[in-house]
N, C-alpha and C positions, 0 to 999 in steps of 0.2 A: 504494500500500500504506500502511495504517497505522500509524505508528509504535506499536510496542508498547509506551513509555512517554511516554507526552505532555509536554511541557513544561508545568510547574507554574504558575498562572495569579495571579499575589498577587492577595491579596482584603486590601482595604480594611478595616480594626476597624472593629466598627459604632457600639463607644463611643471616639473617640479619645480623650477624654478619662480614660476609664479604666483604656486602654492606658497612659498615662503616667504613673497613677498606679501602674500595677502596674510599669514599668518602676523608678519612686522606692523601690517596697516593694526590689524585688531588691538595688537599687547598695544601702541603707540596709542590709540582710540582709551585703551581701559588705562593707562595711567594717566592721560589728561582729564579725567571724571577727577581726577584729586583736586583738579587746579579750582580757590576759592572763586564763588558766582555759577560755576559748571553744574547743573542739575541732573540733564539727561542730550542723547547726542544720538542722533540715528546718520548713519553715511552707506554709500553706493557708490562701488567701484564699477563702470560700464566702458566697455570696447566695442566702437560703432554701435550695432543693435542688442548687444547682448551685455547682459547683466553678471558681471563674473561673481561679487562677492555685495552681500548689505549685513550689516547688523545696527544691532539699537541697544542701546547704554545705559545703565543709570536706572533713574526714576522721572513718571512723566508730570509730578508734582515734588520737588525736592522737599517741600515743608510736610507733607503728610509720609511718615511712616509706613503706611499701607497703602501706598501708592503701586501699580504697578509700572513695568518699566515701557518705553516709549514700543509702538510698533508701527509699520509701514504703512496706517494711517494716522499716526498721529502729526498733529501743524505745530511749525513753531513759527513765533512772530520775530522773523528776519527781516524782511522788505517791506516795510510800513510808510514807507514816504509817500505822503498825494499830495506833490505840487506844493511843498512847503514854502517857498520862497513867494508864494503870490505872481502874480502877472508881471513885475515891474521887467525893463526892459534888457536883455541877455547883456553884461558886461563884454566888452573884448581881451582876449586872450592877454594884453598885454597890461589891463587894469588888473588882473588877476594877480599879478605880481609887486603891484605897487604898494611900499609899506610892509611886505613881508618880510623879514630878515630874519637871517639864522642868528644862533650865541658863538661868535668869537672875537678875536682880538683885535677883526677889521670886519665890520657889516656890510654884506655884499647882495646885493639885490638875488634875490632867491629865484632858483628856475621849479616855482610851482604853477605845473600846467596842467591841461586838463586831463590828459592821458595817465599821468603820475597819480592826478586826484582818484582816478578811476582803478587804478592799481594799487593804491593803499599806501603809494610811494612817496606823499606829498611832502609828507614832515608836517603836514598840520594839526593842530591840537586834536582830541578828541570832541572837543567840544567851545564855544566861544564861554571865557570865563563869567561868571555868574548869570550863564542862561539855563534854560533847560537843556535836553542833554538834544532835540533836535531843533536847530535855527529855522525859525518862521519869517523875521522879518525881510526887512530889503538887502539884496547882496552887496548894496554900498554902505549899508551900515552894517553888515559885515565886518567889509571890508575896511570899514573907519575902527570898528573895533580890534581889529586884528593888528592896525598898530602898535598898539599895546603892552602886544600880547610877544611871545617867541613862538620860533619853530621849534617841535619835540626831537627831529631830525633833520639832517643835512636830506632834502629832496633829491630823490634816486637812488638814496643809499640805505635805505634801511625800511622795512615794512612796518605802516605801526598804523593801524586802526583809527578811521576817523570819523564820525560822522557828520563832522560838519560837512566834510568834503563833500561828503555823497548829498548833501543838503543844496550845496551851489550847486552841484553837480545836476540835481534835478531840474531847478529854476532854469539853466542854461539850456538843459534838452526842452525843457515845456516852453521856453520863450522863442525857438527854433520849429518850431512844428506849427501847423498850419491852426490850430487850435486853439492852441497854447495848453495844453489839458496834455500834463504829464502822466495819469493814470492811464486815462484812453491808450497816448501813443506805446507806454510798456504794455499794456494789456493786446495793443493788434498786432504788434512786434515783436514779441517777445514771449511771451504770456500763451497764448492762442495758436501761433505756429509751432512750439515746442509740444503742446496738449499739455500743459501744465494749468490740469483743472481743478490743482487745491494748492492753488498760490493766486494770491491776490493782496488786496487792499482792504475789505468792508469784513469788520466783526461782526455777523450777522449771526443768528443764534445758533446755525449748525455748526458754521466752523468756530463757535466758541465750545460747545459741547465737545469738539474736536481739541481744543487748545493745551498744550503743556502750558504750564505754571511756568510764569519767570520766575528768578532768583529775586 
């Protein structure tokens, strides 16, 4: 008679090598859960159409205890900017630089551009000092406050998180588009041609029922 469940037969990775790389992604994945603010972390490794490796981390409420941990539906709030900067009119690339100076022992007109802004390369703060943590107003009062202020890094040399950046960064794309409506243009752009249909903008009660707990 046949055993009604067979004993499972290992099969050999056909890239070992790639196996061990995705082994380094995971352990690399479970010891940044240490890092203070970090609650819970879902990622996916993909080559062209195919999905090689995902997993999910942590917990999908880091305050509750008996939370359970995130899965391949759960949302986290990454991309929340709608058009923060308002309508005022797109700075040019060379006002962007004006008034920004790095810390050394000669101040040198800083090359913060847009591409840098966009790569996390800029050297700009996290944030403009005593605001909230994303800028709403005009990007000339910004950038008048930004005087003030220093650069965290010499631009192009080092990666450091910003959100203001990604804040000008908005205004410039939504004052460039025929609408001026930054939501719209990532949603027909970006949003829509990838099928990325649980990424958006609007907390509407499913995708909050869906939502991880911030820190």
């Amino acid at each position: 008679m046949c055993p009604q469940h067979p004993e499972l037969v290992p099969l050999a990775h056909p890239v070992p090598v790639l196996k061990e790389a995705l082994e380094k992604v995971e352990k690399i994945l479970h010891q940044a859960l240490s890092a203070p603010g970090l609650a819970a972390m879902s990622a996916v490794v993909i080559h062209n159409d195919t999905m090689l490796w995902t997993g999910n981390f942590g917990k999908k409420n880091g305050s509750d205890p008996a939370s359970g941990p995130p899965n391949e539906y759960t949302m986290y709030r990454s991309f929340t900017i709608n058009n923060p900067l308002g309508m005022a009119p797109a700075p040019k690339q060379q006002s962007l630089m004006d008034g920004l100076e790095e810390v050394g022992p000669a101040p040198r007109p800083s090359s913060v551009i847009l591409r840098r802004m966009a790569s996390q390369l800029s050297g700009l703060p996290r944030r403009l000092r005593s605001t909230s943590l994303l800028w709403k107003g005009s990007t000339q009062k910004a950038l008048s406050l930004l005087k003030d202020d220093v650069l965290v890094a010499d631009p192009g040399t080092r990666c450091h998180y910003s959100t203001l950046a990604f804040s000008l960064l908005a205004h410039v794309l939504a004052a460039h588009t025929a609408q001026g409506d930054y939501q719209r243009w990532v949603s027909e752009n970006v949003l829509e041609p990838l099928g990325l249909a649980d990424t958006g903008f609007d907390l509407t009660p499913p995708v909050r029922a869906r939502l991880a707990a911030g820190f």
